[in-house]
Structure formats: C-alpha cells, structure tokens
Backbone bond lengths (Angstrom), bond angles and torsions (degrees), N, CA, C in turn:
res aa  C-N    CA-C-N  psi(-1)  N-CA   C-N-CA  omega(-1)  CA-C   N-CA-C  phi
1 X - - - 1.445 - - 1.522 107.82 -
2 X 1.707 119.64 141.74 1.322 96.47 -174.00 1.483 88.33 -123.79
3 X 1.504 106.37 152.11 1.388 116.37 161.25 1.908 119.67 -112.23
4 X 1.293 70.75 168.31 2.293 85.25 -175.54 1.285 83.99 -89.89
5 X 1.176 142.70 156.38 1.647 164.86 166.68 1.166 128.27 -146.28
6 X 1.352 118.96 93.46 1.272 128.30 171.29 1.788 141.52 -101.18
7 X 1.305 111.55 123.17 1.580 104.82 -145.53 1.694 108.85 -139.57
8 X 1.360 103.95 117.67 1.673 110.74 -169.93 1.603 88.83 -111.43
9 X 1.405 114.67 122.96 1.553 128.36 155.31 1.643 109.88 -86.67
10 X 1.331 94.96 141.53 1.563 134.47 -169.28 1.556 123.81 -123.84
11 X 1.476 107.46 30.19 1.982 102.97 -164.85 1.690 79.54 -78.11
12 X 1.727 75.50 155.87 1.602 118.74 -174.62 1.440 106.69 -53.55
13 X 1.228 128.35 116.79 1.533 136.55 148.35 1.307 103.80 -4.27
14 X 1.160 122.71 -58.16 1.572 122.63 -144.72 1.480 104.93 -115.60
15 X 1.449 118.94 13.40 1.434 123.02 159.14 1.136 116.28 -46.18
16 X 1.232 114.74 123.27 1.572 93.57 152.64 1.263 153.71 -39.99
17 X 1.271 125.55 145.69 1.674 120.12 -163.37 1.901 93.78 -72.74
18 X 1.046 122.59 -52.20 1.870 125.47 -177.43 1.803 104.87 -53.71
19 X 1.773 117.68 -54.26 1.219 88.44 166.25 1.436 124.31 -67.13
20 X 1.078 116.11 -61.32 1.543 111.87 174.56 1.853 102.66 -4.57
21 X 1.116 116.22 -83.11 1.468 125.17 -156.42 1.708 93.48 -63.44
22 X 1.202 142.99 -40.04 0.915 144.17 -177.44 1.650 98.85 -69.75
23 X 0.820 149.43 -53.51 1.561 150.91 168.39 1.588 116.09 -40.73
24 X 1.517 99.72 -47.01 1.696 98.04 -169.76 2.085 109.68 -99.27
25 X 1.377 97.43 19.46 1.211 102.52 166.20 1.647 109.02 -100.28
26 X 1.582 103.05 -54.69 1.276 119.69 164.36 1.618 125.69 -25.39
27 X 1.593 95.88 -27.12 1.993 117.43 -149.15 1.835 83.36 -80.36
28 X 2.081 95.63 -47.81 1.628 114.77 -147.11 1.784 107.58 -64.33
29 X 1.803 101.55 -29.99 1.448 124.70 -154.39 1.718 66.44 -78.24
30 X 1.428 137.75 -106.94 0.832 153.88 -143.61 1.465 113.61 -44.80
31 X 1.119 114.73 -46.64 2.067 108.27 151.44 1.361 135.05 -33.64
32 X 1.534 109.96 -48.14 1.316 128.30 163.67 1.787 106.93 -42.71
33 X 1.588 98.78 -61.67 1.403 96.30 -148.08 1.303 101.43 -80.95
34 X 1.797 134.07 16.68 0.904 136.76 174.60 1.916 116.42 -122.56
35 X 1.427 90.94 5.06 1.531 107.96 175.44 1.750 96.22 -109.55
36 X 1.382 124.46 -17.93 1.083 124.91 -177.83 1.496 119.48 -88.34
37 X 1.688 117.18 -36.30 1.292 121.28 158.10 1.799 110.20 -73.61
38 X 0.900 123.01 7.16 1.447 94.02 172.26 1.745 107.03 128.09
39 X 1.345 96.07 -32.48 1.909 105.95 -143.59 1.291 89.17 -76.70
40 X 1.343 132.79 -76.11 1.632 130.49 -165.26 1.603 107.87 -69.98
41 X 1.082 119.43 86.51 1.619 131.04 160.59 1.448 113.64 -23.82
42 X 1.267 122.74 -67.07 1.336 128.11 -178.58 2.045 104.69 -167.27
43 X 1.053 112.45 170.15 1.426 125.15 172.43 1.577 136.69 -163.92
44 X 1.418 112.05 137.84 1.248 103.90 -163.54 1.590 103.61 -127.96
45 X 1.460 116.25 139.12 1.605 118.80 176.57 1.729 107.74 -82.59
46 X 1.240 112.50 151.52 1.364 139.65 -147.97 1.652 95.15 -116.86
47 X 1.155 108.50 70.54 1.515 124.19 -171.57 2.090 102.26 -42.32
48 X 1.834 94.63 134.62 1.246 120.11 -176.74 1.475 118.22 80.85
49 X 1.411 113.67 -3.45 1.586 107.83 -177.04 1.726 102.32 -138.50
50 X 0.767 121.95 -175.84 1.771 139.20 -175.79 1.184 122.76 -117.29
51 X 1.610 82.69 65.06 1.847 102.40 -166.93 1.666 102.95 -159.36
52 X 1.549 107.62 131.66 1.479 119.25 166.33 1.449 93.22 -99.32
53 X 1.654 78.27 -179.97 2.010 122.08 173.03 1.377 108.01 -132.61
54 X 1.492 124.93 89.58 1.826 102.32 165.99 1.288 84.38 -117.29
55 X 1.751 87.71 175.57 0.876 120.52 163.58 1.802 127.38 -111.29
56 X 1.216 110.54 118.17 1.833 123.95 -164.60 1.757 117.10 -93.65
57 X 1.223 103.94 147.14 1.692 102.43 177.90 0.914 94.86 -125.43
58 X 1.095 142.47 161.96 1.871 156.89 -126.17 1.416 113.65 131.30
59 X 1.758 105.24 133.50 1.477 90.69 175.99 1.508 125.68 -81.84
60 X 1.017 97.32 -10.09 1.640 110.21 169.82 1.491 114.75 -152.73
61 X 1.885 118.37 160.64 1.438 108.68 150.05 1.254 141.25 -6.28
62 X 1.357 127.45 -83.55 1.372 148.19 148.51 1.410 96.14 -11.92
63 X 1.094 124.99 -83.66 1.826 126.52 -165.77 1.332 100.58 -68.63
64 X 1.083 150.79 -14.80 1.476 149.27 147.92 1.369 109.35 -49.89
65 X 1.489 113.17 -66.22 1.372 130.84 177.48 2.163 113.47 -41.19
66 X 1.158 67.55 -56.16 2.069 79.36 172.23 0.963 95.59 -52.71
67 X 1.495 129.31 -71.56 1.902 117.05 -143.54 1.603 89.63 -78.94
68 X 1.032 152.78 -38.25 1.704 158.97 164.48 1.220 99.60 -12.72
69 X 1.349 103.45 -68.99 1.717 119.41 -164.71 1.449 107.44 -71.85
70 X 1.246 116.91 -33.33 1.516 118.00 -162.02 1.580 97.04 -86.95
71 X 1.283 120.56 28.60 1.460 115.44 166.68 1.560 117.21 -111.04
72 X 1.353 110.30 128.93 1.631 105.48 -158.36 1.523 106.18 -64.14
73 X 1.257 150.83 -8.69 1.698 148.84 152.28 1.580 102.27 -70.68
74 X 1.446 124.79 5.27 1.531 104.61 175.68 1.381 129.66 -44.32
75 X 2.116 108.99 -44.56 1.098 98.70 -169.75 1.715 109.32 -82.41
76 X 1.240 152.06 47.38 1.543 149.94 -96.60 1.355 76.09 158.90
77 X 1.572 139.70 -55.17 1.575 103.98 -132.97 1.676 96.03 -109.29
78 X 1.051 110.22 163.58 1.847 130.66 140.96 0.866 116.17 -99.48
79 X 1.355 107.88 124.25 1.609 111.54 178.23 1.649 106.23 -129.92
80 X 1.383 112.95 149.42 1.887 107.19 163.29 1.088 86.42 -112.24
81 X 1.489 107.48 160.11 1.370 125.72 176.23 1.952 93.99 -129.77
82 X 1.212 82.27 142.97 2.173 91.90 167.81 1.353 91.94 -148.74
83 X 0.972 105.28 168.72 1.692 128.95 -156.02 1.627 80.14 -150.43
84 X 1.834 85.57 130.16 1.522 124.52 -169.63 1.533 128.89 -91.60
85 X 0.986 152.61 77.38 1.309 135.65 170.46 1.431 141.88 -99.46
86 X 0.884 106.93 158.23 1.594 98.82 -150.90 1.532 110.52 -76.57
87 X 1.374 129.40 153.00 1.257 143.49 -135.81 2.141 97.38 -126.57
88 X 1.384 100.72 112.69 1.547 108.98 170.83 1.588 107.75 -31.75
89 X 1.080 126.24 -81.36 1.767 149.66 140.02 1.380 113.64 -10.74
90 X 1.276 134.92 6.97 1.473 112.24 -172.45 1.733 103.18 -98.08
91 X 1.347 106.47 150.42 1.473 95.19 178.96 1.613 117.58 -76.79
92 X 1.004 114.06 -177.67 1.588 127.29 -161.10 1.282 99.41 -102.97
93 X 1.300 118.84 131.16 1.668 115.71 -149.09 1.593 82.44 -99.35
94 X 1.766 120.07 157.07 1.507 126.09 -158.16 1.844 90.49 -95.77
C-alpha cells in the first residue's frame, strides 16, 4: 500500500550545534536503510523550509507507523500521512 507523506522538522533553537549534526546524519543513515528495504519509494525537499514529500510502501498503517517512528527526527517531525490508491486514469508508467 503506498502512502503520500508529508514532514516539516522543528529541532529546538537551542539544540546544540554537535547534536544537531549528529541527528541529521543519523536522519541520512536511517533513510537509506529504509529506501534500501523497500519502504521510502522516493522523496523530494519542499524548497525554503525543513520539510520533504515522499512517497512510502508499507503493507499497512502500523508498518508505516514503525518505519515513521524509527527515524531519529521523529520526535521533531509533523508529518500527514494519506493513504494512496490507485487511480482508473493514471498513466502507464514507461
């Protein structure tokens, strides 16, 4: 099942500059290994702010919900989630 996922990060002003950098490496390692099993389809940054758009495969909520959380900016992010279905009309991918 794929979902739309949308996600604006919010770390604290007053983080530290070492975690900070230690966090958004942490973010990059852990993207990979969830673009590598399958889960993160693709993703795109949302130019001027601190926020993507991917798109996720999961067999359900719940397993969406897991890999969501299991990203070290979880407690940091907003995210919407929509759940995808496929469209009579969609074109035929090349």
């Amino acid at each position: 099942m794929q979902f739309l996922v949308t996600m604006e990060v919010t770390l604290p002003p007053d983080m530290p500059a070492d975690k900070r950098e230690t966090l958004v490496k942490a973010e990059a390692t852990r993207a990979r290994e969830l673009i590598e099993a399958g889960l993160l389809v693709n993703i795109w940054r949302v130019p001027g702010r601190r926020a993507n758009v991917g798109i996720w495969d999961a067999s359900d909520a719940t397993s969406l919900h897991a890999a969501l959380t299991s990203l070290p900016m979880w407690p940091w992010l907003d995210a919407q989630v929509t759940a995808l279905a496929s469209h009579p009309n969609a074109p035929v991918p090349r």
